[in-house]
N, C-alpha and C positions, 0 to 999 in steps of 0.2 A: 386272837379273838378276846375282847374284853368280857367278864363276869354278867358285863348287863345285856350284852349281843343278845338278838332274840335268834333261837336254833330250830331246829324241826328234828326228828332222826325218828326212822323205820326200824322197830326192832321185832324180830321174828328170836323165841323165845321155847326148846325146845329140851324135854325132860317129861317129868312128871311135874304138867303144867296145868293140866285139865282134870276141876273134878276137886280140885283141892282151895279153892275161893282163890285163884289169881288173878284174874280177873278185875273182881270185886276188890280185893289189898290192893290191888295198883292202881286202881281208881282213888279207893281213900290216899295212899301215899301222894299220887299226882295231886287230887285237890286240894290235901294238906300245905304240898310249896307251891300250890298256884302252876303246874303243870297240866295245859290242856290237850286236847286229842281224843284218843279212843283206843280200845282193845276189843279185841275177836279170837273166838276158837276155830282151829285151821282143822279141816278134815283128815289132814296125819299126827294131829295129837299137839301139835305146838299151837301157842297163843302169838299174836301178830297183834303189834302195838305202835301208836304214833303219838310222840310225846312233841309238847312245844313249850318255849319257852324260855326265860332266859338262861344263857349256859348252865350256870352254877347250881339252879335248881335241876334242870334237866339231866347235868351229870349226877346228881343227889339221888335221882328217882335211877337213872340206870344202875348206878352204885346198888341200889337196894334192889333191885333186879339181878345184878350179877353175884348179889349177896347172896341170894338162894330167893328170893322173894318171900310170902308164907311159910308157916314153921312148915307146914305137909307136902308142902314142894320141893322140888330137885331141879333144878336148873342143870343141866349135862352143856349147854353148849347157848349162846348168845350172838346170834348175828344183829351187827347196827350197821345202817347208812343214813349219812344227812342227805338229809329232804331239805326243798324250799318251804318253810312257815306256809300254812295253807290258810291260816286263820283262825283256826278252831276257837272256842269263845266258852268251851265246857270241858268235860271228858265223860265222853259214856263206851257203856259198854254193847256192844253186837253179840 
């Protein structure tokens, strides 16, 4: 896959994720490299995110995701799967 391929990927995001503005950081980070989608808080404590975009950014945004994301969060564990591009045309948050 080339740099400018446009990607989708489902990331469920599980730690101390909630409560500590991640959410909100991973919005600014996505809208910073032009990564769209959305993020939500999951009723067991993890946050559940849909990034799109071309690879290079989208690996940029998970890279900072599996960095620990915000200074007050703890990322313990990172599940991804590629998704088909849905379209999204922003990134908000649920």
């Amino acid at each position: 896959m080339t740099a400018d391929a446009f990607v989708a990927r489902h990331l469920t995001v599980h730690g101390r994720v909630q409560g500590v503005f991640f959410r909100a950081s991973l919005r600014d980070e996505a809208v910073r490299l032009g990564v769209t989608g959305w993020a939500r808080n999951l009723p067991d404590g993890a946050v559940e995110a849909w990034l799109e975009g071309a690879t290079d950014v989208v690996d940029a945004v998970e890279a900072w995701v599996r960095g620990g994301g915000p200074p007050a969060a703890a990322v313990e564990r990172l599940d991804v799967d590629e998704r088909t591009p849905a379209g999204h045309r922003s990134f908000t948050i649920g």
